[in-house]
C-alpha positions in Angstrom: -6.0 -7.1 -57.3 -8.4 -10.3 -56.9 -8.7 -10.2 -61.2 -5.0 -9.6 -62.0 -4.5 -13.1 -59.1 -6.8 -14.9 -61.0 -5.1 -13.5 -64.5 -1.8 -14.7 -63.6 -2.8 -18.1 -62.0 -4.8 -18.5 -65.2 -1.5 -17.5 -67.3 0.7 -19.9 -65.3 -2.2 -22.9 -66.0 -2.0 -22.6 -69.5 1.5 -21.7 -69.5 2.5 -25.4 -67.7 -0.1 -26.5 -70.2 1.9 -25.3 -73.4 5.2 -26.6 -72.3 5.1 -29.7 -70.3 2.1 -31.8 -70.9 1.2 -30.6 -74.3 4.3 -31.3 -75.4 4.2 -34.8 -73.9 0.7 -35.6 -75.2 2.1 -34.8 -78.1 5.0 -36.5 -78.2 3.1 -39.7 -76.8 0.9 -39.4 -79.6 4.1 -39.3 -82.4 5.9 -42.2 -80.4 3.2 -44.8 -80.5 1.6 -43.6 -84.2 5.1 -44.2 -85.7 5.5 -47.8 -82.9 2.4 -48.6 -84.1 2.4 -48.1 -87.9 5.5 -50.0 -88.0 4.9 -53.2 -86.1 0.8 -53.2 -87.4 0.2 -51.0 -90.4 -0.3 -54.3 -92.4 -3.1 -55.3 -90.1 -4.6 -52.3 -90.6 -4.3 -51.3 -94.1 -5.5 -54.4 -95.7 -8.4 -57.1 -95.8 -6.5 -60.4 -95.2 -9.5 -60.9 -92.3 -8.2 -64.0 -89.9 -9.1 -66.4 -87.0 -12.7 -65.5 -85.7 -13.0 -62.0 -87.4 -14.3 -64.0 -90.4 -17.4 -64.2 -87.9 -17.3 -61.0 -86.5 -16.9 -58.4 -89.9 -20.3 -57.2 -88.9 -21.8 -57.7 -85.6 -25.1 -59.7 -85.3 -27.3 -60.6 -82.5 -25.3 -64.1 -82.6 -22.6 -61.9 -81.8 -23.7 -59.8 -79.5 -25.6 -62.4 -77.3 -21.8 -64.3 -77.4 -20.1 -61.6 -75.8 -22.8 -61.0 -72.8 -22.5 -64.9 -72.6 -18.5 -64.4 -71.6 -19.5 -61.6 -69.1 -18.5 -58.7 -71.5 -21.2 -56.3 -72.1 -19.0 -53.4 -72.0 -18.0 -54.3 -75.6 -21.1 -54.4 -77.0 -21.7 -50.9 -75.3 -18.2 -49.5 -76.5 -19.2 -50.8 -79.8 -22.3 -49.0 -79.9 -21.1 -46.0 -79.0 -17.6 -45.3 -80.1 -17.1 -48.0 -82.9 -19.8 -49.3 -84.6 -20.8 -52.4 -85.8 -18.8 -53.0 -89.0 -15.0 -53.7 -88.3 -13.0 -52.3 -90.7 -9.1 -52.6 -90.4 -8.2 -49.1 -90.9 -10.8 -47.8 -88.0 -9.5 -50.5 -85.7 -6.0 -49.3 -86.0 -6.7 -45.7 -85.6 -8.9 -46.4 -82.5 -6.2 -48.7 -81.2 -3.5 -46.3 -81.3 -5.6 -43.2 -80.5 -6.1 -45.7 -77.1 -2.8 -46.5 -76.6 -1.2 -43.0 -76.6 -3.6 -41.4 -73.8 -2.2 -45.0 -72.1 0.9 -43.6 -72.5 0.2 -40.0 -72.0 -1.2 -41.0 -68.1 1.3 -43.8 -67.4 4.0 -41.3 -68.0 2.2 -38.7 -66.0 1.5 -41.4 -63.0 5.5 -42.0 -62.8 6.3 -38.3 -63.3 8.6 -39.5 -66.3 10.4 -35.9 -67.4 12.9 -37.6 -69.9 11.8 -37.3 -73.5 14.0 -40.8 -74.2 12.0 -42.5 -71.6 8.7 -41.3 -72.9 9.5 -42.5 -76.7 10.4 -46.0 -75.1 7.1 -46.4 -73.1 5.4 -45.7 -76.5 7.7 -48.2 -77.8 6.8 -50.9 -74.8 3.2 -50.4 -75.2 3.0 -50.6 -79.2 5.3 -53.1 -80.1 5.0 -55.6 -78.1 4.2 -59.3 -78.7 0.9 -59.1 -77.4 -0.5 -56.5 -80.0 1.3 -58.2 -82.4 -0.3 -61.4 -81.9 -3.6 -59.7 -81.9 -3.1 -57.8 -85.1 -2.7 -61.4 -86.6 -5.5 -62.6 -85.1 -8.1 -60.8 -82.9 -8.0 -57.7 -84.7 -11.6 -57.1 -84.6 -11.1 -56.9 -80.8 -8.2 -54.9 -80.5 -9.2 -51.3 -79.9 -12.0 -52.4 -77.5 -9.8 -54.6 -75.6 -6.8 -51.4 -75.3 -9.9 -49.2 -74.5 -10.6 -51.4 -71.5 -7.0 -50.7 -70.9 -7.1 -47.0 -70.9 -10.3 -47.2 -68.5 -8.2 -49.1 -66.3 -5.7 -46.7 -66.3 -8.0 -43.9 -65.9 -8.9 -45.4 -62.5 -5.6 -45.6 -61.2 -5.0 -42.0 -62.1 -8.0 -41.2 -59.8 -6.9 -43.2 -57.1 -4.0 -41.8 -57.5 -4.8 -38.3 -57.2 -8.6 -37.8 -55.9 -8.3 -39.4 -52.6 -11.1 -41.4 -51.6 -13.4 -39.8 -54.4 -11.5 -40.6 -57.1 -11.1 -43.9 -55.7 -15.0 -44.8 -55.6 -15.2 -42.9 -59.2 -12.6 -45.5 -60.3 -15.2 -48.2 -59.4 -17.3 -47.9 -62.2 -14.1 -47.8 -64.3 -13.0 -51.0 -63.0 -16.6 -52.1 -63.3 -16.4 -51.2 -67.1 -13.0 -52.3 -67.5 -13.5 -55.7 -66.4 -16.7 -55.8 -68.1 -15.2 -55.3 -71.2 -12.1 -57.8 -70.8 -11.6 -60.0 -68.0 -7.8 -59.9 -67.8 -7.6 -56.2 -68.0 -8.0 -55.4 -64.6 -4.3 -56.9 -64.2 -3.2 -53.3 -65.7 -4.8 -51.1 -63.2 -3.5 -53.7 -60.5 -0.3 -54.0 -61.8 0.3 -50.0 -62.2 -0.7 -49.6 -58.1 1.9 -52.1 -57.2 4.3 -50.0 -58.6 3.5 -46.8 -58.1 2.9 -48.1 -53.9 6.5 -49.7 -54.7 8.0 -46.3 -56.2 6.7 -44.1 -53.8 8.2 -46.3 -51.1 11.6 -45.5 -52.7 11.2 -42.4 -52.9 11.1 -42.3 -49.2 7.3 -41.8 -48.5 5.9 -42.4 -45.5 5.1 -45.8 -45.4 1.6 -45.9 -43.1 0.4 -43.3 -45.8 1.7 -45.7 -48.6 -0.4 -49.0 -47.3 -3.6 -46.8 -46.2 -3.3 -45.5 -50.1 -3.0 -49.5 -50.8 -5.8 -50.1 -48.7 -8.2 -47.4 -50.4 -6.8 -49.1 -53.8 -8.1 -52.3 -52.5 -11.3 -50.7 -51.7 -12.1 -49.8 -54.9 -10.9 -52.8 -56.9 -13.3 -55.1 -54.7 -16.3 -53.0 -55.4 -15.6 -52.8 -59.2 -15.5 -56.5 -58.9 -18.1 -56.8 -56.8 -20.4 -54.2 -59.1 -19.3 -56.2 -62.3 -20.6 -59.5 -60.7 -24.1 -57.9 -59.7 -24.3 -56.5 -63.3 -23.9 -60.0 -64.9 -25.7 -61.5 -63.0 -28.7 -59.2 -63.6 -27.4 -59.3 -67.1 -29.9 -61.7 -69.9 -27.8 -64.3 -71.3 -25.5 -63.8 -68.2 -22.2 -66.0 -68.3 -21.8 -69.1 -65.9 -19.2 -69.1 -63.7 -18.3 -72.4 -65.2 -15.6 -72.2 -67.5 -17.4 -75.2 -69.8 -20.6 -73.3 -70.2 -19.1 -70.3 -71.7 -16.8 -72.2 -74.3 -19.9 -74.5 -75.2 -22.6 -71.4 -75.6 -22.8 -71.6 -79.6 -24.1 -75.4 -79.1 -26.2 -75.3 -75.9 -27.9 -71.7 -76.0 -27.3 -69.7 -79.3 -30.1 -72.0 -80.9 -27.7 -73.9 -83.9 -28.4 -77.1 -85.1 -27.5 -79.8 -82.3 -24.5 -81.6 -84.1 -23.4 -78.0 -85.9 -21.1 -76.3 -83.1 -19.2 -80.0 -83.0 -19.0 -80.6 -86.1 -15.7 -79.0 -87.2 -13.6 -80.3 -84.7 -15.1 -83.9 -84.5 -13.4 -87.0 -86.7 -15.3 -88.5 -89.3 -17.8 -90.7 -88.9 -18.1 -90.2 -85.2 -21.9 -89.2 -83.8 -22.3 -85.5 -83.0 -23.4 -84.5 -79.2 -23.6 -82.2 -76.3 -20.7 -83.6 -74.4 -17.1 -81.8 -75.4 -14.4 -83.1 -77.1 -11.9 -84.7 -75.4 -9.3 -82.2 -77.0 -11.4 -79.3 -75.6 -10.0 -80.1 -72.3 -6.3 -80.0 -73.5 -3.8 -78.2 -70.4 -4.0 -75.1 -73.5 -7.9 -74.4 -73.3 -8.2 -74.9 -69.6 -5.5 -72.3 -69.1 -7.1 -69.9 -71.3 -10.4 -70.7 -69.2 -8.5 -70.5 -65.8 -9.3 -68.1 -63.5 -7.0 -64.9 -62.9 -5.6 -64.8 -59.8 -4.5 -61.3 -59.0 -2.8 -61.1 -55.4 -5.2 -61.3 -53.4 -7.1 -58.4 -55.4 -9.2 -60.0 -56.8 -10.3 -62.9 -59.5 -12.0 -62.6 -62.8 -13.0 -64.7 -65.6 -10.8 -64.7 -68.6 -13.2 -66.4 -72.3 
């Protein structure tokens, strides 16, 4: 009797399997190829290489030692491992979208999303957006390890969400590795709790159970944060938590000639030094340098 209960529950597992989240994965996976392909398949199928790519085609050491600089070791890790060193379009594309439709695949899972039309349009909200499509244009080269970070983040709210207080402190190193990988990605794995703590309220949960889930949430988004800080700080080449010292890192640590890191971006005639432009400190690069305040959750460094 015990081997025909274990049969059955066996059959019913794989049976759910076979119709309701195979059949989303799969449909996640269709939804943001066919998003993807048509908002970004010229990014990814040819060589018109833009912005700072032209310095990142193949990583070097410079490279390397500029992303630990900005608090990011998890890229050079995830590029290690997963990627590689040579960023080619076509691998960044099918990385990037292999990335986004797990995203998809737990986001609709999270919100228990059974309609099929809803599903397609989540694809459709995280593929084609103007984000990626600025970063196609632009930070290509970055792409699939800054959605990566995303999925990682994602990955931790899906444990919080359903492991309790173990899943919660295994979603510390995710937040840890997310953070560490982009700065501003932790707003995704924030972002998703306030809404799934604001769904479940409307769906008439209790709501002393709701805010000691909040709590636990906060619990592990400080020590992710608080991990990630110990790490670069223990990190060589460890970023400053000066926003100046990580823009100016090519000119005052990466060893280039003294007046070379100026030199572009400095008017004719005018004597090359250590001290910044005054353009550098336009209201445009001090918002890209500003901190990320994240209600109360939490701040990181965005380069």
């Amino acid at each position: 009797m015990a081997e025909i209960g274990k049969t059955s529950l066996a059959e019913r597992l794989q049976e759910r399997w076979n119709s309701d989240v195979q059949q989303r994965l799969l449909l996640c996976f269709a939804a943001v190829f066919l998003f993807g392909l048509a908002a970004h398949a010229y990014g990814f199928l040819r060589a018109g290489f833009s912005h700072d790519m032209l310095n990142a085609l193949v990583v070097t050491p410079v490279e390397t030692y500029w992303k630990m600089q900005l608090g990011r070791p998890g890229i050079v890790l995830y590029r290690r491992v997963l990627r590689g060193l040579i960023a080619a379009p076509w691998q960044l594309g099918l990385l990037s979208l292999v990335w986004l439709s797990l995203s998809c695949f737990l986001i609709t899972g999270l919100f228990r999303i059974p309609s099929r039309l809803f599903t397609v349009l989540t694809a459709g909200i995280l593929t084609a957006n103007l984000s990626l499509i600025a970063m196609t244009a632009t930070f290509l080269y970055e792409m699939d390890a800054d959605l990566f970070a995303m999925l990682v983040g994602i990955v931790a709210v899906w444990l919080w969400d359903r492991g309790g207080w173990k899943g919660a402190f295994a979603g510390v190193l995710l937040i840890c590795f997310c953070v560490g990988t982009y700065q501003s990605m932790v707003s995704v794995p924030i972002t998703l709790i306030m809404l799934l703590s604001m769904a479940a309220l409307l769906r008439g949960e209790d709501f002393r159970a709701v805010f000691r889930k909040g709590l636990r949430a906060l619990v592990m988004l400080a020590l992710g944060g608080l991990l990630y800080w110990v790490l670069v700080r223990l990190t060589p080449g460890r970023a400053s938590t000066w926003p100046w010292t990580a823009i100016t890192t090519f000119h005052r640590r990466a060893r280039f000639p003294s007046s070379g890191a100026w030199r572009t971006c400095m008017p004719p005639g005018r004597r090359p030094s250590s001290s910044p432009p005054k353009a550098m400190w336009s209201p445009l690069c001090w918002q890209s340098t500003s901190p990320l305040r994240c209600s109360g959750s939490g701040i990181c460094w965005s380069g």
